[in-house]
C-alpha positions as protocol buffer text, in pm:
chain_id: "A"
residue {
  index: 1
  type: UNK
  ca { x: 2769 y: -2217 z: 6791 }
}
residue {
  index: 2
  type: UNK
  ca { x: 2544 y: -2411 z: 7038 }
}
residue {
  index: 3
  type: UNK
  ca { x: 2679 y: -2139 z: 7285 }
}
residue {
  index: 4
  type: UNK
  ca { x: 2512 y: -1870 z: 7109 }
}
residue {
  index: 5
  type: UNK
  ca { x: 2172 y: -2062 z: 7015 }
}
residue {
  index: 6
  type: UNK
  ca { x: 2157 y: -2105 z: 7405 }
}
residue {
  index: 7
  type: UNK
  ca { x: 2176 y: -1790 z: 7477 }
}
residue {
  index: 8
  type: UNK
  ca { x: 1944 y: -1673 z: 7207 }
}
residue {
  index: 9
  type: UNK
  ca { x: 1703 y: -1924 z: 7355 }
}
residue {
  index: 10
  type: UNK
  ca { x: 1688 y: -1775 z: 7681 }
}
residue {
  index: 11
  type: UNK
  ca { x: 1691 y: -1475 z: 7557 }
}
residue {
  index: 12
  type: UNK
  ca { x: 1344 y: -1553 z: 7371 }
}
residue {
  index: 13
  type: UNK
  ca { x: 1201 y: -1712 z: 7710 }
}
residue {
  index: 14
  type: UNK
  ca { x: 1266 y: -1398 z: 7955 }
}
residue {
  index: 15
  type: UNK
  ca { x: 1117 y: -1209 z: 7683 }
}
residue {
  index: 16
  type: UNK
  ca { x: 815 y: -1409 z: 7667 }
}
residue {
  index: 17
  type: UNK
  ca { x: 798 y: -1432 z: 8041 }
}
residue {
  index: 18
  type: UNK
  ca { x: 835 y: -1060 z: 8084 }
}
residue {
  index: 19
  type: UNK
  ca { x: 610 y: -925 z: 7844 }
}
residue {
  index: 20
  type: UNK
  ca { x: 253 y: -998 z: 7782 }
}
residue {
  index: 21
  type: UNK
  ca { x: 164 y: -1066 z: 7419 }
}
residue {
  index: 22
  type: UNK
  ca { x: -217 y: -1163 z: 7275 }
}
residue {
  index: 23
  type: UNK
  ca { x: -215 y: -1420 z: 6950 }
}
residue {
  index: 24
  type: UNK
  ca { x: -429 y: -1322 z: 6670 }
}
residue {
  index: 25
  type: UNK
  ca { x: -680 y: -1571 z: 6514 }
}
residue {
  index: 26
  type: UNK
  ca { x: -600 y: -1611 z: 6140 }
}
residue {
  index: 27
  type: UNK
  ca { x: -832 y: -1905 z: 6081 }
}
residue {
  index: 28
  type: UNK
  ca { x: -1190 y: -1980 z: 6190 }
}
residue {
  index: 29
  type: UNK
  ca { x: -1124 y: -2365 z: 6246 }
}
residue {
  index: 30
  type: UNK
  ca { x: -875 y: -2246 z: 6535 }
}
residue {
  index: 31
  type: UNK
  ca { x: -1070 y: -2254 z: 6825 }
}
residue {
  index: 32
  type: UNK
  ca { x: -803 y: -2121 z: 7092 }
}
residue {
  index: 33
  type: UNK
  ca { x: -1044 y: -1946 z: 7328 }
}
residue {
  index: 34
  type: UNK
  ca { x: -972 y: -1620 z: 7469 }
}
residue {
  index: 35
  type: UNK
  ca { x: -1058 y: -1545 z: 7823 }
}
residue {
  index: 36
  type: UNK
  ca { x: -1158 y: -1175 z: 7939 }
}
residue {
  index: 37
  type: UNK
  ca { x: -1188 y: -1056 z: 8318 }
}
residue {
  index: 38
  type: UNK
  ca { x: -1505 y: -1069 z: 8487 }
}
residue {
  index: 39
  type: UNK
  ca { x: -1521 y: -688 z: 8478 }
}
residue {
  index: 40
  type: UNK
  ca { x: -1518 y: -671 z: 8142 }
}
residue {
  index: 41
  type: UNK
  ca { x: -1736 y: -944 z: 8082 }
}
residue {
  index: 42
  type: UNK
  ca { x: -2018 y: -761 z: 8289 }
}
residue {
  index: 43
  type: UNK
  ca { x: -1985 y: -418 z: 8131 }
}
residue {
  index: 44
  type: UNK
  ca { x: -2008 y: -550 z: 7806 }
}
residue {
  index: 45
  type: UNK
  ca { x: -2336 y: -784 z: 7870 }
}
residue {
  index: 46
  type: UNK
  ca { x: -2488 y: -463 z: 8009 }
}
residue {
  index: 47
  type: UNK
  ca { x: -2355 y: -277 z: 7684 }
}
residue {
  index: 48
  type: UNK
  ca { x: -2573 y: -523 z: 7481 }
}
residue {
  index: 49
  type: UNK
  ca { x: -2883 y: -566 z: 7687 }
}
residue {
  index: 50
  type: UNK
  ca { x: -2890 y: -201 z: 7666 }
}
residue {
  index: 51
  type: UNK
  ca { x: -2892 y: -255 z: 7311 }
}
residue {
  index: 52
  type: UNK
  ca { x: -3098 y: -539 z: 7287 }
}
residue {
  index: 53
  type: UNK
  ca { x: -3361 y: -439 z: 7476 }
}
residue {
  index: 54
  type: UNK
  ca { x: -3637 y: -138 z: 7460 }
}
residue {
  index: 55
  type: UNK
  ca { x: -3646 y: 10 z: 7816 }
}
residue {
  index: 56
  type: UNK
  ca { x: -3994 y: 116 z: 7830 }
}
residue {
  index: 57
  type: UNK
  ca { x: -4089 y: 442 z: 7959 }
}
residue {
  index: 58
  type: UNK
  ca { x: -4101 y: 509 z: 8309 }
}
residue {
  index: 59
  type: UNK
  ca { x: -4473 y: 572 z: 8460 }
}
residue {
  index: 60
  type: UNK
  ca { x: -4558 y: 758 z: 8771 }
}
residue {
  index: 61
  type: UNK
  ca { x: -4643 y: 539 z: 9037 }
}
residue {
  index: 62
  type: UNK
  ca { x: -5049 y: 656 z: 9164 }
}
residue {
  index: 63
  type: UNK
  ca { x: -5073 y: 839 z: 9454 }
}
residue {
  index: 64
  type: UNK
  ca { x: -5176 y: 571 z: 9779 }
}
residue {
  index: 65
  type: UNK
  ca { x: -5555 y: 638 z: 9824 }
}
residue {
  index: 66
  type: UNK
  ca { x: -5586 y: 835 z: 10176 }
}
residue {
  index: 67
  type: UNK
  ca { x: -5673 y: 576 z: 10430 }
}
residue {
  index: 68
  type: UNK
  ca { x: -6041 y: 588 z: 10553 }
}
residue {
  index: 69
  type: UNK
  ca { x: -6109 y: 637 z: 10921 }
}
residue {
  index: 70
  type: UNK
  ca { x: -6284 y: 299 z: 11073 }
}
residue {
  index: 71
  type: UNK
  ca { x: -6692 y: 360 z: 11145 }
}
residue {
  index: 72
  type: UNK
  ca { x: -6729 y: 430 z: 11469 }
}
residue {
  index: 73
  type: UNK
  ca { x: -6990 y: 228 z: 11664 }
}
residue {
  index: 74
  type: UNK
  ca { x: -7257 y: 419 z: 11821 }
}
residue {
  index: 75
  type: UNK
  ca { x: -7240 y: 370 z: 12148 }
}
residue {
  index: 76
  type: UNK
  ca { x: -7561 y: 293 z: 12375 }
}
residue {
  index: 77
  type: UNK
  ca { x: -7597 y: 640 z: 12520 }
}
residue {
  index: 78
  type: UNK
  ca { x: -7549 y: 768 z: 12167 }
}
residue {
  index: 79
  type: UNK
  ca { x: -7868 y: 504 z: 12055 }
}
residue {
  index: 80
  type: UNK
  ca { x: -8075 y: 582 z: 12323 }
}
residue {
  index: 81
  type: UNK
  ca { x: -8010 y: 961 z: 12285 }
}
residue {
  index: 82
  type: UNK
  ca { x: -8122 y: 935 z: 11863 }
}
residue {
  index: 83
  type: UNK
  ca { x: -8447 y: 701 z: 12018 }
}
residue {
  index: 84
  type: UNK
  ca { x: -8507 y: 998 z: 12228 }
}
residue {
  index: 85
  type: UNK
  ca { x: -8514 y: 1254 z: 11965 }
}
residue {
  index: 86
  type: UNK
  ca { x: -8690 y: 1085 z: 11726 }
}
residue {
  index: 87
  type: UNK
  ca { x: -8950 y: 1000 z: 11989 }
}
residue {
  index: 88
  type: UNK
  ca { x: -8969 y: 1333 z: 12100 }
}
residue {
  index: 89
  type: UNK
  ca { x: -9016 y: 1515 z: 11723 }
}
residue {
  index: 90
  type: UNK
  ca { x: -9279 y: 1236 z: 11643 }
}
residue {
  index: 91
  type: UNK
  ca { x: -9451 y: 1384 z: 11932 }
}
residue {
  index: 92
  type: UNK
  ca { x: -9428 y: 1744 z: 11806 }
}
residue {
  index: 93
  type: UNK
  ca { x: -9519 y: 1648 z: 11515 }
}
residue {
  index: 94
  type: UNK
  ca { x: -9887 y: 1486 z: 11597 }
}
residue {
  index: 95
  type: UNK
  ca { x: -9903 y: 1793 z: 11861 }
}
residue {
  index: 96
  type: UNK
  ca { x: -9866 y: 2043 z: 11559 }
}
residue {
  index: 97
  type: UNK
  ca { x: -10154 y: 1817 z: 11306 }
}
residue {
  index: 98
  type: UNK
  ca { x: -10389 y: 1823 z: 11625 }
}
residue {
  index: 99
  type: UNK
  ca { x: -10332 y: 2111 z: 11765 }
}
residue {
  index: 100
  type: UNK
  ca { x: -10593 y: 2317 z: 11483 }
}
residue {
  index: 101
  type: UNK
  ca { x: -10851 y: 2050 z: 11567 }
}
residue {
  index: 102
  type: UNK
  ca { x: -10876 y: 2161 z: 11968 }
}
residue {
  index: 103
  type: UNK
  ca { x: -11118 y: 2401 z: 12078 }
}
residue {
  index: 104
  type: UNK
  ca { x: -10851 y: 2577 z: 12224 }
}
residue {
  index: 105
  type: UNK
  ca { x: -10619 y: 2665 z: 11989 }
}
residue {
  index: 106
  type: UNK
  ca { x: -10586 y: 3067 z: 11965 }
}
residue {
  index: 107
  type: UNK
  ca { x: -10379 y: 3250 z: 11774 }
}
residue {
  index: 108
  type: UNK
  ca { x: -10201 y: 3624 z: 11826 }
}
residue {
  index: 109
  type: UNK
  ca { x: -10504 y: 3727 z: 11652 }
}
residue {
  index: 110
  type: UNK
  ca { x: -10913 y: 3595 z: 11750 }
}
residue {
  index: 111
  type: UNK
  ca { x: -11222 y: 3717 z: 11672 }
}
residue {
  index: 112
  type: UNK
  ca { x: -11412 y: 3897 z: 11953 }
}
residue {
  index: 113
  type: UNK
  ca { x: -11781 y: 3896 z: 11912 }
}
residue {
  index: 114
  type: UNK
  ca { x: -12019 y: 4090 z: 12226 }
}
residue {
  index: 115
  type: UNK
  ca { x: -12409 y: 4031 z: 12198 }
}
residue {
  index: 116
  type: UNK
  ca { x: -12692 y: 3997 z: 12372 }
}
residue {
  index: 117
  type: UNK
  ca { x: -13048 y: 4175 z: 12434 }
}
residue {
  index: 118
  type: UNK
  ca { x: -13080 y: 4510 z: 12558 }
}
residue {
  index: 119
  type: UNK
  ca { x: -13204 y: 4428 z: 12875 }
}
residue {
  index: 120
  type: UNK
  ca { x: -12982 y: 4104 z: 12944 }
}
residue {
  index: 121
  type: UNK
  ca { x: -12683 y: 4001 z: 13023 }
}
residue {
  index: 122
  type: UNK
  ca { x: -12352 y: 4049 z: 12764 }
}
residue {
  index: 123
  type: UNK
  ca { x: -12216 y: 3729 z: 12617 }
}
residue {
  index: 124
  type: UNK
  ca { x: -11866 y: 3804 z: 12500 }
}
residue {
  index: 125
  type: UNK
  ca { x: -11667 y: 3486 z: 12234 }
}
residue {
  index: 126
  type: UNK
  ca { x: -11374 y: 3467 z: 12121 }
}
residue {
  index: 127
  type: UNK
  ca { x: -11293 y: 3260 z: 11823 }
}
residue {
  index: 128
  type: UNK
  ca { x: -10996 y: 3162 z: 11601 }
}
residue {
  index: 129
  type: UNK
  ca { x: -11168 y: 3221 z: 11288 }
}
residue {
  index: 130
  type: UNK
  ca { x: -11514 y: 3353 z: 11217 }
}
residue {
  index: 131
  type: UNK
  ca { x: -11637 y: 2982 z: 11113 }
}
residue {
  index: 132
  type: UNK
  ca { x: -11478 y: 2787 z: 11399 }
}
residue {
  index: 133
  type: UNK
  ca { x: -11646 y: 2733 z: 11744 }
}
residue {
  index: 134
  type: UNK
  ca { x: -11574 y: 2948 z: 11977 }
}
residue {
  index: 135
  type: UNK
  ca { x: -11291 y: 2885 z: 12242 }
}
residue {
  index: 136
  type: UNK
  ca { x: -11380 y: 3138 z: 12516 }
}
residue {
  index: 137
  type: UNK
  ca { x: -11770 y: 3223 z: 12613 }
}
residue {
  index: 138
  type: UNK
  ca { x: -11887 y: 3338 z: 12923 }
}
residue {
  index: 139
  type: UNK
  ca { x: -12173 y: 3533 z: 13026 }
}
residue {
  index: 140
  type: UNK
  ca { x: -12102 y: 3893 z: 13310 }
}
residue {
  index: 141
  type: UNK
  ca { x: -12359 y: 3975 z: 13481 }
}
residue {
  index: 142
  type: UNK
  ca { x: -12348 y: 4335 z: 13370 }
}
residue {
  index: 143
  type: UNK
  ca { x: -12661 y: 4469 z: 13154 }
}
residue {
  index: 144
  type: UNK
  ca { x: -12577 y: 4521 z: 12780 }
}
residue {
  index: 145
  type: UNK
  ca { x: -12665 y: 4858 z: 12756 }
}
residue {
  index: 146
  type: UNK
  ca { x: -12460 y: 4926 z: 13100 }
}
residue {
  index: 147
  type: UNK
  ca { x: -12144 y: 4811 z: 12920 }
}
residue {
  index: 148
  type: UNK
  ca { x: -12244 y: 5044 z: 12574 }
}
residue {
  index: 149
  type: UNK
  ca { x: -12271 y: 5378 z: 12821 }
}
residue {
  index: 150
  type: UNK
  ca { x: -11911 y: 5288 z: 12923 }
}
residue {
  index: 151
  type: UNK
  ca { x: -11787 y: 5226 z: 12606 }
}
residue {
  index: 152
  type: UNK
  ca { x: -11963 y: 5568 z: 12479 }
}
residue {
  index: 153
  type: UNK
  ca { x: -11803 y: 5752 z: 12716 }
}
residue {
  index: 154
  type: UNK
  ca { x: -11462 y: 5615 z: 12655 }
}
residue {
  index: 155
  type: UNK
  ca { x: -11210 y: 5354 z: 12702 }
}
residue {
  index: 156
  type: UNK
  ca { x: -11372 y: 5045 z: 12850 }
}
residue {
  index: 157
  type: UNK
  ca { x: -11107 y: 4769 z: 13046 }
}
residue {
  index: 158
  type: UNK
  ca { x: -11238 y: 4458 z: 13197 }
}
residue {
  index: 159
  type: UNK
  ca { x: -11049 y: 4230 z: 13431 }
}
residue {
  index: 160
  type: UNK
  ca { x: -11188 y: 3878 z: 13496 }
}
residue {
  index: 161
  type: UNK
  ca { x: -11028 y: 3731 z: 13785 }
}
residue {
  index: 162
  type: UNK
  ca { x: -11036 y: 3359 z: 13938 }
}
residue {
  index: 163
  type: UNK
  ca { x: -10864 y: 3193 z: 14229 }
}
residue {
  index: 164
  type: UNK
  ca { x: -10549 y: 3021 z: 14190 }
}
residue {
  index: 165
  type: UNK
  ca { x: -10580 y: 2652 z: 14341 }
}
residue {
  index: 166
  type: UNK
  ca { x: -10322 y: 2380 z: 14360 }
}
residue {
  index: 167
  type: UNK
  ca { x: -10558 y: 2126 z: 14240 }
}
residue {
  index: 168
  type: UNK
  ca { x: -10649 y: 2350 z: 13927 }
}
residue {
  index: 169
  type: UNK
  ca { x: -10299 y: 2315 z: 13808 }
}
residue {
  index: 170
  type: UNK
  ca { x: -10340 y: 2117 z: 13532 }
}
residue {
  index: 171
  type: UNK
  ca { x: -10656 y: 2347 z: 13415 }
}
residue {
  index: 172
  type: UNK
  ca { x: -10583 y: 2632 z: 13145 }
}
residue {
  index: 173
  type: UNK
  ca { x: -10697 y: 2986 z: 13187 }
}
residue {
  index: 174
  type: UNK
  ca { x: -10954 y: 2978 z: 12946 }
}
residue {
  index: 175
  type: UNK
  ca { x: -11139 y: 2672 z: 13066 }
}
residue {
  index: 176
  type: UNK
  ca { x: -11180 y: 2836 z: 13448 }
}
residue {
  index: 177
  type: UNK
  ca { x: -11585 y: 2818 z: 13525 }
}
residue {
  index: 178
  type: UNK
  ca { x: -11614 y: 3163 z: 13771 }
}
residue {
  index: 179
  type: UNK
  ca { x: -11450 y: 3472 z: 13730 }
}
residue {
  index: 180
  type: UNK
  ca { x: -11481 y: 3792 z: 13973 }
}
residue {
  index: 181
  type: UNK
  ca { x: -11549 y: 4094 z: 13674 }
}
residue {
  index: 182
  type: UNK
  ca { x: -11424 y: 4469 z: 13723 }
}
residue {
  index: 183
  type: UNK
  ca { x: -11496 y: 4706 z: 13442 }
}
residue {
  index: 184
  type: UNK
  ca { x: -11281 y: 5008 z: 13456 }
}
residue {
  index: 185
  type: UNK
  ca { x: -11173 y: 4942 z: 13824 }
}
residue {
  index: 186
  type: UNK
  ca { x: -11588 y: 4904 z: 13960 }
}
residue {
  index: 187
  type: UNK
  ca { x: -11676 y: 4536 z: 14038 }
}
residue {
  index: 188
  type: UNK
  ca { x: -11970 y: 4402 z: 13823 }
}
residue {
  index: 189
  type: UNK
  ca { x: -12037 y: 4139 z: 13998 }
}
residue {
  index: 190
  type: UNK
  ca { x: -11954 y: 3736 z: 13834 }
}
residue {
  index: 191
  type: UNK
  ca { x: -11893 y: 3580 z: 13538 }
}
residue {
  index: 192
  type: UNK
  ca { x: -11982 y: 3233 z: 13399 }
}
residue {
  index: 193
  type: UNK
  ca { x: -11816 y: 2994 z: 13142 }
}
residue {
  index: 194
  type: UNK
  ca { x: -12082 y: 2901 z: 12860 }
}
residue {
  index: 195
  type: UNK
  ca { x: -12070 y: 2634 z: 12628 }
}
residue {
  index: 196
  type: UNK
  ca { x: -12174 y: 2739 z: 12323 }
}
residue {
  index: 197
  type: UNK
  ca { x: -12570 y: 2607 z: 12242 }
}
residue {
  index: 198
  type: UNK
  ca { x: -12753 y: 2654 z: 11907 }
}
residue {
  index: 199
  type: UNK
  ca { x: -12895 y: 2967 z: 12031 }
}
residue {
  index: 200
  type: UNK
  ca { x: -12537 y: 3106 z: 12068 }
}
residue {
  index: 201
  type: UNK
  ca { x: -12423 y: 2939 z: 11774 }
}
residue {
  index: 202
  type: UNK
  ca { x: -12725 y: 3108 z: 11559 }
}
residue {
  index: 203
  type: UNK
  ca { x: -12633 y: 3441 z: 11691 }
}
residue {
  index: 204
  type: UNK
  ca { x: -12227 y: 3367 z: 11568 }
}
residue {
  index: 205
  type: UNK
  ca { x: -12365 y: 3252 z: 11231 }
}
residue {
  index: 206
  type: UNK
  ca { x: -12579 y: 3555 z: 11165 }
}
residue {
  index: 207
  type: UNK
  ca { x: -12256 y: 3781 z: 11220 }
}
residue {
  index: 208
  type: UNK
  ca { x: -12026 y: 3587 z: 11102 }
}
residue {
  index: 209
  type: UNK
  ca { x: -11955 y: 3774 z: 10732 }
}
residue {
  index: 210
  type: UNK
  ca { x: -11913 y: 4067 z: 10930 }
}
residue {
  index: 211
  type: UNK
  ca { x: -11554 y: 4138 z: 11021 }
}
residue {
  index: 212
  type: UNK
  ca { x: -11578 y: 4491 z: 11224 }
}
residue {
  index: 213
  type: UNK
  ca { x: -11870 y: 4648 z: 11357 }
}
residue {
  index: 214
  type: UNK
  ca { x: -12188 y: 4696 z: 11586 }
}
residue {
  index: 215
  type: UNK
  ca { x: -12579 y: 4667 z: 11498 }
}
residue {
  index: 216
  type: UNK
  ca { x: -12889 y: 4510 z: 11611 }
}
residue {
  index: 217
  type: UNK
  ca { x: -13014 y: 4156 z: 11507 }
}
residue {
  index: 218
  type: UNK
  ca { x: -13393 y: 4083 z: 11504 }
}
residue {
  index: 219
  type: UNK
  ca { x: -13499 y: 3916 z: 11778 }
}
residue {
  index: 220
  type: UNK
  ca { x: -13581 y: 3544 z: 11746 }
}
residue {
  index: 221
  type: UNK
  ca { x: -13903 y: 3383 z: 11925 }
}
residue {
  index: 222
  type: UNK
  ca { x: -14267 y: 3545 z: 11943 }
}
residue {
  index: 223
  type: UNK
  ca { x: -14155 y: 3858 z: 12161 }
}
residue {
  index: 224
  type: UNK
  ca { x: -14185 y: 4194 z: 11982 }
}
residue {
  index: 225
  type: UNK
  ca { x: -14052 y: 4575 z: 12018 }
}
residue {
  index: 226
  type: UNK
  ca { x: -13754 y: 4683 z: 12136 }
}
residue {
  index: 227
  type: UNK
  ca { x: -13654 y: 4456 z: 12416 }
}
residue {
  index: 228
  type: UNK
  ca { x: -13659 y: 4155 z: 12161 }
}
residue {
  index: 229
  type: UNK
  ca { x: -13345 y: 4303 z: 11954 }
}
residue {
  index: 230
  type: UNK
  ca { x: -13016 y: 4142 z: 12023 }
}
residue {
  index: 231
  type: UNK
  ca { x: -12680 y: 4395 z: 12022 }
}
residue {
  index: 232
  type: UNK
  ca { x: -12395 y: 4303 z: 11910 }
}
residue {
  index: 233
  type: UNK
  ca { x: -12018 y: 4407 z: 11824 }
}
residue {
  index: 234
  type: UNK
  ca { x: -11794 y: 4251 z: 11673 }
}
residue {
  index: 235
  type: UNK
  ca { x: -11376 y: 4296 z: 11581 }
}
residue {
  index: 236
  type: UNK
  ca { x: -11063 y: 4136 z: 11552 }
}
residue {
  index: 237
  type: UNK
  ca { x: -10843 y: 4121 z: 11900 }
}
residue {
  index: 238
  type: UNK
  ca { x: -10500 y: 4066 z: 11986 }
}
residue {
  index: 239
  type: UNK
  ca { x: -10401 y: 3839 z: 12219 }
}
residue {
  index: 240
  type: UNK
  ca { x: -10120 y: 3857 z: 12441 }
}
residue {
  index: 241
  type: UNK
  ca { x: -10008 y: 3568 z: 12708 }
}
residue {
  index: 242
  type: UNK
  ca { x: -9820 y: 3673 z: 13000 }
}
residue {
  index: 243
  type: UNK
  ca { x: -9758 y: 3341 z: 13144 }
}
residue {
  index: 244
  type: UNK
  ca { x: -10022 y: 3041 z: 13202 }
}
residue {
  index: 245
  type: UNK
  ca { x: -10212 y: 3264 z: 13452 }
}
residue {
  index: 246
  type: UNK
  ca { x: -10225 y: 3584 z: 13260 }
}
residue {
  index: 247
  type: UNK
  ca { x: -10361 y: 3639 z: 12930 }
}
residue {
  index: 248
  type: UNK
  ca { x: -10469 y: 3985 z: 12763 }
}
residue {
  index: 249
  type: UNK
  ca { x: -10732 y: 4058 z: 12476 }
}
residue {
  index: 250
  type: UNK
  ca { x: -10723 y: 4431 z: 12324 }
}
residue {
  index: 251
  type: UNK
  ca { x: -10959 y: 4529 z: 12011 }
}
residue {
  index: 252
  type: UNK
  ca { x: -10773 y: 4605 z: 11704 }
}
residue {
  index: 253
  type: UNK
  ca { x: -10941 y: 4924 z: 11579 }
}
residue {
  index: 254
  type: UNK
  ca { x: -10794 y: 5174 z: 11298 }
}
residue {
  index: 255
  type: UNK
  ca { x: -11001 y: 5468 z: 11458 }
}
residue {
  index: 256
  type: UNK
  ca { x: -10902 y: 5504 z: 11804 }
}
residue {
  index: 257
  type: UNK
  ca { x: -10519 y: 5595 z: 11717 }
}
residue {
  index: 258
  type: UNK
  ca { x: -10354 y: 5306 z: 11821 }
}
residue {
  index: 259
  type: UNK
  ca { x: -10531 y: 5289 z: 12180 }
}
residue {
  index: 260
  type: UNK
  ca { x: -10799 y: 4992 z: 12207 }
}
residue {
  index: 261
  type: UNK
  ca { x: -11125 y: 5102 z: 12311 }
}
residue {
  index: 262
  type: UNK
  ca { x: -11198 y: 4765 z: 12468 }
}
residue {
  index: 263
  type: UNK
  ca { x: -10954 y: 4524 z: 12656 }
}
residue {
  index: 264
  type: UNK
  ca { x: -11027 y: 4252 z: 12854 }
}
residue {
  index: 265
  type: UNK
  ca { x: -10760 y: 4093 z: 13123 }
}
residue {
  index: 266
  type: UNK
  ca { x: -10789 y: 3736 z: 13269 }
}
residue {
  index: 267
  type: UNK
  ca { x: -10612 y: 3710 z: 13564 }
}
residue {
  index: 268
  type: UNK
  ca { x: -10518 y: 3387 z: 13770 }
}
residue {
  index: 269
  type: UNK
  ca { x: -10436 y: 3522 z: 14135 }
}
C-alpha cells in the first residue's frame, strides 16, 4: 500500500512540474497575486490610455514665415552718390522756377515786332509773350522803307553775324553788342544791341493787342506829316537753335504757303 501511494505521489509532482497550470480566485479575501509579463503589461496600459484618454485632433503645423533678407547698409559711395542727386535736382528745380523770370528765356515760339520811322533806322524785338520785355533788340542800319521794297518784292533773309572770341565764351548769342548785317546776301552795313527805353517800350505797348500784321502808328513829339509816322510789323516767329553759336528766327505766316517771308540768322563765326 505505501508502495503505491509513493508512486501516485510522484506521479502528481512530475505532473505538476511538467505542465503549467493557473489557480482560479474563488474568494475576494484571497489575495494571491498574479504576475503577467512585461509585454503584456505594456500593451494593455496602452489599451486603456487609448481608452481613457481623448486624443485630440491633429492640427497642421503653420508654414515657417520666409526669412527676411538683412538691410543692407548703404555704403559711402552709395551716400554720397543720393547727396549728389538730390543736390543736383534741387538745382534743376530753382533753374526751372527762375528760368521764366530772366530776360532771356525764349521759347520755340516769340513774338517778332519791326518798327521804326520811315526815314530811320529798323528796330527789330523779339519777345516771349506780347506783355513781357523784350529779350532781343537791336537797331540795322538799313532805312525802314529799304527793308519794305525787299520784302515787297519777295522773300527777305537777314544774317547778323559777330566774331567768335575766346574771352566771349561765357556770353550767349543774344546778348552779343555788334553784329555785321547781310540782307538777302548784300551787306547793310552794322547792327547794334538796344536796351529797351520807354520810347521803345511805348511803341511795344501800342502794338501789343495786335498779334499779326503791319500799319502805321502816329508819330509821337511835335513833328508833323509823313516823316513823323512810325511802321511797324508784327508776327509770331519760330525759333530754331543750332548750337550756342547759331540760332534761326523764321515768320510764321498762313499766306505764304509754308515758306517764311522773313528770316533772320544769327551767326557766331
Amino acid at each position: 500500500m505505501k508502495t503505491i501511494m509513493a508512486r501516485s505521489n510522484s506521479q502528481d509532482f512530475s505532473s505538476k512540474r511538467h505542465f503549467h497550470w493557473t489557480r482560479k480566485v474563488s474568494n475576494e479575501d484571497d489575495e494571491t497575486p498574479t504576475f503577467k509579463s512585461s509585454s503584456n503589461t505594456s500593451e494593455d496600459d496602452k489599451k486603456e490610455n487609448e481608452k481613457g484618454v481623448v486624443q485630440e485632433p491633429s492640427v497642421a503645423a503653420p508654414a515657417p514665415a520666409p526669412a527676411q533678407a538683412p538691410a543692407q547698409t548703404p555704403t559711402p559711395k552709395k551716400k554720397l552718390q543720393a547727396v549728389a542727386v538730390s543736390r543736383l535736382r534741387s538745382v534743376l528745380t530753382m533753374f526751372g522756377r527762375n528760368r521764366s523770370q530772366l530776360p532771356h528765356g525764349l521759347g520755340p515760339r516769340v513774338v517778332g515786332t519791326l518798327f521804326g520811322n520811315r526815314r530811320g533806322h529798323v528796330h527789330f524785338a523779339f519777345q516771349k509773350d506780347p506783355t513781357s520785355q523784350p529779350a532781343f533788340l537791336i537797331e540795322l542800319a538799313t532805312p525802314i522803307s529799304g527793308l519794305v521794297r525787299e520784302m515787297a518784292s519777295g522773300l527777305v533773309r537777314i544774317a547778323l553775324e559777330c566774331d567768335k572770341e575766346e574771352e566771349k565764351k561765357s556770353v550767349r548769342l543774344l546778348e552779343e553788342p555788334l553784329w555785321r548785317t547781310y540782307c538777302n546776301g548784300k551787306k547793310c552795313g552794322f547792327a547794334t544791341k538796344r536796351e529797351c527805353g520807354p520810347k521803345e517800350w511805348n511803341v511795344l505797348k501800342a502794338v501789343e493787342p495786335i498779334s499779326m500784321g503791319a500799319g502805321v502808328l502816329p508819330g509821337e513829339g511835335p513833328e508833323t506829316g509823313s516823316d513823323g509816322e512810325l511802321m511797324y510789323m508784327r508776327a509770331k516767329f519760330e525759333r530754331v537753335i543750332g548750337s550756342r553759336d547759331s540760332e534761326a528766327f523764321y515768320m510764321m505766316n498762313p499766306d505764304s504757303n509754308g515758306a517764311p517771308e522773313l528770316s533772320i540768322y544769327l551767326l557766331r563765326v
